[in-house]
N, C-alpha and C positions, 0 to 999 in steps of 0.2 A: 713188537714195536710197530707202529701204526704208520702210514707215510709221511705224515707231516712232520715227524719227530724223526725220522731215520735220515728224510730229506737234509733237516738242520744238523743232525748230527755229521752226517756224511759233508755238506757243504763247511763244515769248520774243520773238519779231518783236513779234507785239502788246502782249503787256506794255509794253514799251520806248513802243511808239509812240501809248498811251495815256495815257502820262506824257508825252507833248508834244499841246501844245494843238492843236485844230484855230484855222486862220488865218482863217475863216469868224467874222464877230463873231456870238453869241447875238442872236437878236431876240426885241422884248415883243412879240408878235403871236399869231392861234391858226394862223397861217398861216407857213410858214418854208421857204425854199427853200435847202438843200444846192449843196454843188458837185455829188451823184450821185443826188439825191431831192429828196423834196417832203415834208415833213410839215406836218398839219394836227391840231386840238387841235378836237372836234366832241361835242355832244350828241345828243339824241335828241329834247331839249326845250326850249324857248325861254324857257317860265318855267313856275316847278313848284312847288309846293305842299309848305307845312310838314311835315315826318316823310316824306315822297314817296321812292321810290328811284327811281332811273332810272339809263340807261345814258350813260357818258361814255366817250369812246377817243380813241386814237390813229390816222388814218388816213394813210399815207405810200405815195408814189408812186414808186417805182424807176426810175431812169436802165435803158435797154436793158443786159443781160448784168451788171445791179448786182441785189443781195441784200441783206438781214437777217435776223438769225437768231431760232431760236425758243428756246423757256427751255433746253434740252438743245443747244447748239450740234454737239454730236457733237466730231466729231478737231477742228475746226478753228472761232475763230471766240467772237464773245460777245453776249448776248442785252441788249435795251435797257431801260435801266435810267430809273426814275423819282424825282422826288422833286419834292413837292407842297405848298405855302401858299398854303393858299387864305382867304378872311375872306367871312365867318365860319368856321369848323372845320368842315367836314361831315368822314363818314365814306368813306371811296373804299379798294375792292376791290383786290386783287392783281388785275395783266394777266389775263383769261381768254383763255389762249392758244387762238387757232385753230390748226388742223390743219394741221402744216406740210407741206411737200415736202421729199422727198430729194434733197438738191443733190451731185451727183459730182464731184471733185475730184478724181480719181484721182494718189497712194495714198489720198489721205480722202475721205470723206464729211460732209458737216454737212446740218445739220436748219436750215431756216429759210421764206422769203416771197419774191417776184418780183413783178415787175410794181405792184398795190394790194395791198393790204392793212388792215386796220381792227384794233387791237389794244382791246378794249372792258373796261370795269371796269364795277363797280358803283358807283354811288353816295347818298349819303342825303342828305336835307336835314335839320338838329336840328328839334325837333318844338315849340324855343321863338325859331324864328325868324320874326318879324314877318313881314306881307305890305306888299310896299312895297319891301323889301331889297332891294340887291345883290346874288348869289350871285357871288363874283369868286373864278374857277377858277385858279391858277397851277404851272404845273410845269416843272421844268428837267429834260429828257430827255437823253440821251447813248445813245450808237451805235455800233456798229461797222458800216461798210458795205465790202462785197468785191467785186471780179472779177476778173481777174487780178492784181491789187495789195486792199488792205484801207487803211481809212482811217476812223480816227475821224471822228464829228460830234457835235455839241449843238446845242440849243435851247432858250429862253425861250420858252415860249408861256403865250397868256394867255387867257379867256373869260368872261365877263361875263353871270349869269343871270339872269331878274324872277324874285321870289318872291311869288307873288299865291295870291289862294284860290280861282283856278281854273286846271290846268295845261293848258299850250296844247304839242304836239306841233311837231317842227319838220318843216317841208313835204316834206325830202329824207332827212334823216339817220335818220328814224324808222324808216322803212320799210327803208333800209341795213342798220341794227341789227338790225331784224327778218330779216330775211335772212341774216345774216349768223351769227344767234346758230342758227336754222335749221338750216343747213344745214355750217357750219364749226366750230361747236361739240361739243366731244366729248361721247359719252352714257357715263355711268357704267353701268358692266356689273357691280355687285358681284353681282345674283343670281348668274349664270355661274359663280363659287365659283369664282374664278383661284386659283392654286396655281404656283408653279416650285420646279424641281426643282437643285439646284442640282450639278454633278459638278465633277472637275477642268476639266474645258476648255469645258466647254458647259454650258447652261440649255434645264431640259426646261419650256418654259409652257406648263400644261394652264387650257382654261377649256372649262365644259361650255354650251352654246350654244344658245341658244332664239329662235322666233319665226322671220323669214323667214332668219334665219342657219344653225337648225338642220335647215331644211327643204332645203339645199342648201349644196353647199361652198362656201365662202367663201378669197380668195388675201389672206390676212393678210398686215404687215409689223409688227413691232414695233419700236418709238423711245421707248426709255427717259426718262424726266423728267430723271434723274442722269446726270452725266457717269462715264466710265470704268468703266461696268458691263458695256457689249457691244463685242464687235468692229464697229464702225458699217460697215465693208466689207462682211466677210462676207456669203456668202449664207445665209437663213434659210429650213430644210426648215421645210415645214409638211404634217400630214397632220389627215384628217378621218376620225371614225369613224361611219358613218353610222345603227349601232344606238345607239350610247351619244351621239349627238352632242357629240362631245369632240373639239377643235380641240387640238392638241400642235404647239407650235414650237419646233423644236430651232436655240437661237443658240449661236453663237460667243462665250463669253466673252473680254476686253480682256484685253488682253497684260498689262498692267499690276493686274489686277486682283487682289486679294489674300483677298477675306473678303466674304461673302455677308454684302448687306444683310437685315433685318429682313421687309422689306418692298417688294416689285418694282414701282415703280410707274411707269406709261405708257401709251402711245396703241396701239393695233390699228390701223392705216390699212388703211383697203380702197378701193377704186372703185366709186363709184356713176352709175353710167350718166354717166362722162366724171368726174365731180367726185368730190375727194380728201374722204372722209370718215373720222372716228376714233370709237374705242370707248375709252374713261378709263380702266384698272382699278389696283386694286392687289389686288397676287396676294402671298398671305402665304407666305413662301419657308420650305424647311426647315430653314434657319438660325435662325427665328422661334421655328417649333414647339419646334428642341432648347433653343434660352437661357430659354425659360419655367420662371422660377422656381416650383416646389413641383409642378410637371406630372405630372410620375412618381411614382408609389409604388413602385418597385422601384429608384429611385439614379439614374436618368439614364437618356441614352442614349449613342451612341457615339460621336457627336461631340464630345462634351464629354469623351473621355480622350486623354490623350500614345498615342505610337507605344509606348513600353515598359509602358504599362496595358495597354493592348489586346494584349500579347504576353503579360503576365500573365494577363490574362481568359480570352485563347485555350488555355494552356494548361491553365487552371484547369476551363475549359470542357471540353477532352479528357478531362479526369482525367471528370470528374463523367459523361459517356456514357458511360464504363465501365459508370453503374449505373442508365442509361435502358432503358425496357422495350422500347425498339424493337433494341439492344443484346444484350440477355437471353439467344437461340440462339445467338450468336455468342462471349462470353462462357462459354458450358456447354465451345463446342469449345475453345476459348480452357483452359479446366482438363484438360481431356481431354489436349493436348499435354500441358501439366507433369508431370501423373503420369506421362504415354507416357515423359518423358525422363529423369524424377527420378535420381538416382543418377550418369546418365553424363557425361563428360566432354562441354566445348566447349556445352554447352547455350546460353552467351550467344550463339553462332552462333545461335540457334533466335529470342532475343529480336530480333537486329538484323536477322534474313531478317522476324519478322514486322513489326518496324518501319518496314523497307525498303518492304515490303506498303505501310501504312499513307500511309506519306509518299507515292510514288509518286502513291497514287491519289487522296491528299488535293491534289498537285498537280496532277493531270491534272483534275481535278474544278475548282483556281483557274483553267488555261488555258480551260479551256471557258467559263470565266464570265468570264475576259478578253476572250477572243474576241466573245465573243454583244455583251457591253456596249460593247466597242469599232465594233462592228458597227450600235448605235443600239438593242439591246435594253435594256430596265428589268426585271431581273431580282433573282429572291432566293434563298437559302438552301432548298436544295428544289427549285429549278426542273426538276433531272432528273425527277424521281419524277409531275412533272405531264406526263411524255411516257408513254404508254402501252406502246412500244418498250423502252425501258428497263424498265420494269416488268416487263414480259415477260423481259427477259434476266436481271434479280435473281433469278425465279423461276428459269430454269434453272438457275443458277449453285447456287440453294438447293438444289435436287433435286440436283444433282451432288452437295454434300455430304455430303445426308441418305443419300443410297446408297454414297457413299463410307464413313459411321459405320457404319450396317448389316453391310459387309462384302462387299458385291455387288464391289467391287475394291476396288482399294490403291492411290492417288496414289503417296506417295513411294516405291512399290517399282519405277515406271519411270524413276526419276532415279536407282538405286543407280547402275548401270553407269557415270555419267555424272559422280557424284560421285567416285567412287574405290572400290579395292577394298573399303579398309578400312570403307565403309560408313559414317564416320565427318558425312557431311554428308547423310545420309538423314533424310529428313523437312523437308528446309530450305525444297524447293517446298510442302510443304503449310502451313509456317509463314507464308512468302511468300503466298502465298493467303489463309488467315486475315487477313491485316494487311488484304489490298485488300476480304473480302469485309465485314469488321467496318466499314470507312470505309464501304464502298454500302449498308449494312443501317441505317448511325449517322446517313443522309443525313435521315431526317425529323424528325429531334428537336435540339433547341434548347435545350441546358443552360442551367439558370445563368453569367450569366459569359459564356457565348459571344455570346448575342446582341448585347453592347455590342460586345465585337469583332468580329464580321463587320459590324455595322453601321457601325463606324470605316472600313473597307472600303471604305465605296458609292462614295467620290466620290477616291478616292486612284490614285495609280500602280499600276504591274503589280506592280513590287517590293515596295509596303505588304503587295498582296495576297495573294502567294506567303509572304511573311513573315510574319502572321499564320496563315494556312492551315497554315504550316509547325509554328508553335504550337500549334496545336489538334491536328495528327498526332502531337508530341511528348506534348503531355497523356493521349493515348488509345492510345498504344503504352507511355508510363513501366510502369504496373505489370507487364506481363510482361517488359519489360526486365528489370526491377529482380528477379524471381522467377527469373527464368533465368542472371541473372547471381549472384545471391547462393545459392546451393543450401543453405545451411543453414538461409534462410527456407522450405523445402519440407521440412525434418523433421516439420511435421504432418504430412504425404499421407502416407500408406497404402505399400506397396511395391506396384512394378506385378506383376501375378498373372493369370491368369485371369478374374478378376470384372473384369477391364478390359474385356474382349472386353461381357461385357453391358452395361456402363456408359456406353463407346460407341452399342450400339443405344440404350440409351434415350434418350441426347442427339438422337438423331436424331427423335423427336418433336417436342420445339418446336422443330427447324426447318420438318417438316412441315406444324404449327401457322399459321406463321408465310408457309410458300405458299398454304396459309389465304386468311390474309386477303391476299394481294397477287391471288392472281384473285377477291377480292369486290372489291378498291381497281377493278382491270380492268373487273370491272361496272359499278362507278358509272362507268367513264368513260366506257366504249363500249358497255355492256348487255352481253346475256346472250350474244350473238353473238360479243364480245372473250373469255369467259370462254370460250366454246366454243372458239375457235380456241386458246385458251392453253391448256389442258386437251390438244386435239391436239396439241401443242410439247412439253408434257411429256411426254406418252406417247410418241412418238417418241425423243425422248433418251432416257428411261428404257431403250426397248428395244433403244438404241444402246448404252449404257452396259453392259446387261447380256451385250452380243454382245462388248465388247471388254473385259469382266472375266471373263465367260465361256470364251471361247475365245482372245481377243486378250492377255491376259496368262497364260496355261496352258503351262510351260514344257515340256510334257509332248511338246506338239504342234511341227510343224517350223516355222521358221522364216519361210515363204514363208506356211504355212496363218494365223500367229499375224498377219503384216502383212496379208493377205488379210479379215480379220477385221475389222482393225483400220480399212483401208479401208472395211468395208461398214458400220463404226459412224459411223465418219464421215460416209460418205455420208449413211445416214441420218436421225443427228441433226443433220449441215448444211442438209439438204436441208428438215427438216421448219421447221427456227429459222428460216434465211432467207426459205421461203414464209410463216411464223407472223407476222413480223413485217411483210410486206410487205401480208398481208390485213388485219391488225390495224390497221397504218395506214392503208386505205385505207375504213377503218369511218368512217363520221359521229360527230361529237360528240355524246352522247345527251344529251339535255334535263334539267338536275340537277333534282333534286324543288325543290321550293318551299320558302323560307324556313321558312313558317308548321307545313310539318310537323315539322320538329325544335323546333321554340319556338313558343309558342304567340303567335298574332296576330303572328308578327316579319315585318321587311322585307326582300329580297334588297337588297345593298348597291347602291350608286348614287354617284360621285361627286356631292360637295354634300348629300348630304341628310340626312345629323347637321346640318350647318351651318345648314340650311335651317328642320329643325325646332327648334336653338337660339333662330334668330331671331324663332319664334315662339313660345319661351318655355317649349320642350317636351324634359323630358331626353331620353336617350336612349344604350345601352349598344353598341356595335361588338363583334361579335366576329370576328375574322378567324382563321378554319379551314382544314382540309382532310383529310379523308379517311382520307389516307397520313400525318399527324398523332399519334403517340399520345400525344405527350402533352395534344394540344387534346382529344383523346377524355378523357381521364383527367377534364382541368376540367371537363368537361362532363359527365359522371356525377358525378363526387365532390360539385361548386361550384354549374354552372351550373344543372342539369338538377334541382338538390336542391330539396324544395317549400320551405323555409325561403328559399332566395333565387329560387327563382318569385314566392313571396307578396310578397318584400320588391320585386322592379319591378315585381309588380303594385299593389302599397300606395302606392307612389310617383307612380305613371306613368310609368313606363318606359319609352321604346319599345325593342324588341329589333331588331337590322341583323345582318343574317349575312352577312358577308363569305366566298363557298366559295372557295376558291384551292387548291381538288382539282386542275382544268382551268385552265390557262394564261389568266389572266385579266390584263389590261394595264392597266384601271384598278386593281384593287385591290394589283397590284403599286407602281405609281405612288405608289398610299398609304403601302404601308409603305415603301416608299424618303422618304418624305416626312416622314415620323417619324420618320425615323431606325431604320428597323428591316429587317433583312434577313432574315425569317422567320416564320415563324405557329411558337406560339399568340403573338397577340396581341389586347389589350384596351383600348376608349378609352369613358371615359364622358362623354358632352357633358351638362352642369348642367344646361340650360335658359338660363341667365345667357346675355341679350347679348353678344356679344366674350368672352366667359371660355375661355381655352384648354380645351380636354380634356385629363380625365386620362386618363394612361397606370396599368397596372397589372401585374403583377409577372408572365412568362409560366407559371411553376408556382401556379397560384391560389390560396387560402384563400376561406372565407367569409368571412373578418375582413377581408379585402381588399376583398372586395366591398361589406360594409357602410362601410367605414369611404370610398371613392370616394364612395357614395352619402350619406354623413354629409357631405361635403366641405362644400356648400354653405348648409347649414343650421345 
């Protein structure tokens, strides 16, 4: 029998056998003995004084291989319930549960006590009750007790306090209490800034860890308060990060589970030299952050749209990086073909080879972020571009181009033979190439529109993923479809002529503009040393390239000398790429500058510490960047960087948090999957305001944006 079926069967066993009485009569006592236990009805004090709180519980004594469960029973099982008249009326606590044990049951698990136990409350005495009184305690308990079979119990139990105006301790149970509150009582960890993460099958809880926890690692377990939120079987990875002291437990969500609570709340158990001790927390899930009414100033995030929004967004998305600046050289080649073609027949062959481009690489780029994330990665939109390898290989691909525009050789003049005589699918690889190299050039910018849909993404199946991915290639491939296939939209363009040939070359500056800046991106990541080496990768190809446009395509030469050529281009731009990247990677991460240089007084981000300085009543503005970013560069000259909104968080008191996510960073990735967001630029402004969500802010910025967050609260 499987668990999910033992689970049901077992959960109706006791229904059933809770609706038959136990055959055990109630007794008025503070003392009561079971057929499988012992309970007892105990204070802390013998007689206590008007307005006085003090501790009252429950302490019960287990039959050998018998059990009771804790507020969370887990798979199997129900926790003991109360109900109290007492005379006079005082006030008395919900159970403060002690830290239970994990009870195996294999296929279940449940959460409950063995052996003693003391279940303790609070209680008060009314502050207009005479000295002299009675304090007379009664409560009728019930139970569920297990071992290999499960069986209801109840109890009457009774206790009888002095109320005088001096309070006298009692001689055994005080000290009990004391102990027991000690050392089995969970400590609340809100500092820690718990957070879960929440995916299809699993929950990622992050809590950042201080004192003798985060001085060394610590073997967590988590046990939920709620029923049917974790797979209670399961085993629960945990890892520690020793610079950011950040504890991440990756659990197995319940089969059964359908919708991320608000708010994750439960115990940490760990071992303390032999004895089972817990941590309290409740971790605000990113289920939380997205249902936050008025949160966002840009409409939401991505969890909050259907599957066919998000297919909309995605292409809407596509459409709009047609006219993103990271974009912009790829788009010039992108006109260059049209004209190349204008007139000829079959040209939509040219739209669906470079959409073919597009898609392919738009889904090679989904599998890879299947993989990584299936793998236990938290990744986002962008994540290539924070590998420095990759970067490197853009660049080549660029320089192939820009020498390809120039005229140093000719792509599609080595697929003629291959296409046909009639020459009629010439140019289709170079179309095909565009599509793929437009998707790896469009990888760092973050349209309107897109960002809800990748964010829909985070926590869906392979297919969601593919399928919105698949959206966004269709948005970003339509308009040269649509040009190539309609050729009487291209009677503005010019007739192709000679001034083509120059037109070409000039396109091939901002490409080279734009290898630019991808060996500055290479400096910031690995210094001057990664630039050096990419620098020697180029030049190598270049002078590969030019040996096999040179000589390698020269139909003039024979046949043997033309492959012989073509070999030694090979060789030598293989030889230089695979060394370039193999030194490249084996470069150190170089130390990012410091927050405070790009913003003035700001803080390098840090799990918790917006949150932290909320609670102490202190706004504070997030920006989450990087590098390879243009459009986060844009907000930041246009918005951020402007003296008008420097002066306005400094008028304020602002704090400024720069979040760099140039370099493969695992907390602030964490973040933005937690907001719902699959990419930089992104923006949160924490109020000041205790408890008050952070706003979210629109990824293409305004100053009117900026003010009107910071008007929020006032």
């Amino acid at each position: 029998m499987n668990k999910v079926w033992a689970k049901r069967l077992l959960t109706a066993v006791m229904a059933i056998s809770m609706m038959v009485p136990h055959l055990a009569a109630a007794q008025d006592s503070n003392v009561v003995r079971t057929g499988n236990a012992e309970i007892e009805l105990a204070a802390d004090h013998t007689v206590v004084t008007p307005g006085q709180q003090f501790f009252i519980g429950l302490a019960m004594t287990h039959d050998e291989n018998w059990h009771t469960y804790w507020l969370n029973a887990g798979d199997s099982g129900q926790h003991l319930k109360t109900e109290w008249q007492n005379e006079p009326s005082i006030l008395i606590s919900k159970i403060l549960w002690p830290t239970p044990e994990v009870i195996p049951t294999p296929p279940l698990t449940s959460y409950g006590y063995k052996d003693s136990i003391l279940l303790p409350m609070f209680a008060k005495v009314p502050e207009n009750v005479k000295p002299g009184t009675d304090l007379k305690l009664k409560v009728h308990a019930k139970w569920l007790e297990c071992a290999d079979i499960c069986l209801p119990n109840k109890a009457d139990l009774s206790l009888t306090l002095k109320v005088g105006k001096k309070a006298e301790k009692h001689d055994d149970w005080f000290e009990i209490f004391d102990v027991l509150v000690a050392t089995k009582s969970p400590v609340d960890v809100a500092v820690w800034d718990p957070r879960a993460i929440y995916g299809k099958d699993e929950i990622s809880l992050q809590v950042t860890a201080q004192g003798l926890f985060a001085e060394r690692p610590y073997k967590f377990r988590f046990i939920p308060a709620m029923e049917g939120v974790i797979n209670d079987s399961a085993n629960q990875e945990i890892f520690f990060d020793p610079e950011t002291k950040v504890y991440t437990l990756v659990i197995e969500r319940d089969d059964f589970s359908k919708k991320a609570p608000e708010v994750l709340e439960g115990l940490l158990v760990f071992d303390d030299e032999g004895v089972s001790r817990s941590l309290y927390l409740q971790a605000a899930t990113n289920a939380a952050t997205m249902s936050k009414e008025a949160v966002n100033l840009d409409g939401g995030t991505g969890s909050n749209i259907t599957l066919w929004l998000a297919l909309l967004f995605a292409f809407i998305g596509g459409l709009i990086l047609n006219l993103m600046p990271c974009v912009l050289p790829v788009l010039a080649i992108k006109v260059t073909h049209i004209v190349e073609h204008a007139g000829k027949k079959a040209q939509w062959k040219h739209g669906v080879a470079f959409a073919g481009g597009v898609l392919l690489t738009f889904w090679a780029l989904a599998l890879g972020l299947i993989v990584l994330k299936e793998a236990g990665h938290v990744l986002g939109w962008g994540f290539q571009l924070q590998n420095p390898v990759f970067v490197l290989a853009i660049s080549v691909v660029l320089l192939a181009v820009a020498l390809d525009l120039v005229g140093l050789y000719e792509v599609g003049a080595s697929f003629t033979k291959l296409a046909g005589k009639d020459g009629k699918h010439k140019g289709l690889a170079g179309s095909f190439l565009t599509g793929v190299l437009a998707t790896v050039v469009a990888t760092p910018c973050t349209a309107p529109f897109m960002g809800s849909a990748l964010a829909f993404t985070l926590d869906k199946s392979a297919f969601v993923v593919l399928l919105v991915f698949t959206g966004l290639a269709l948005g970003l491939a339509f308009p040269y479809m649509v040009l190539t296939a309609k050729p009487k939209l291209l009677s503005f363009l010019p007739k192709p002529g000679p001034w083509m040939v120059t037109f070409k070359q000039v396109l091939a500056f901002p490409v080279l503009a734009t290898i630019v800046w991808l060996l500055w991106l290479i400096g910031q990541q690995k210094g001057v040393d990664g630039m050096m080496i990419t620098m020697g990768v180029l030049l190598s190809v270049a002078v590969a390239l030019w040996i096999w446009g040179r000589f390698g395509q020269d139909l003039t030469q024979q046949g043997h000398k033309r492959m012989a050529a073509t070999l030694i281009a090979i060789l030598i731009g293989g030889m230089g790429l695979i060394g370039g990247m193999q030194l490249i990677s084996n470069l150190d991460q170089i130390e990012r500058p410091a927050a405070e240089l790009s913003y003035e007084n700001a803080l390098p981000f840090a799990p918790g510490l917006a949150a932290s300085l909320q609670n102490e009543g202190k706004a504070s503005f997030v920006i989450f960047t990087a590098d390879w970013c243009i459009t986060c560069k844009v907000n930041e000259k246009t918005v951020l960087k402007s003296e008008e909104i420097q002066k306005l968080f400094k008028d304020n008191n602002v704090q400024i948090i720069v979040a760099d996510w140039t370099n493969e960073n695992p907390d602030i990735t964490a973040e933005l999957n937690f907001h719902g967001r699959a990419g930089v630029p992104f923006y949160l402004y924490y109020t000041g305001v205790k408890d008050a969500a952070p706003i979210a802010l629109p990824e293409l910025l305004s100053k009117a944006d900026v003010k009107q967050a910071l008007n929020s609260n006032k």
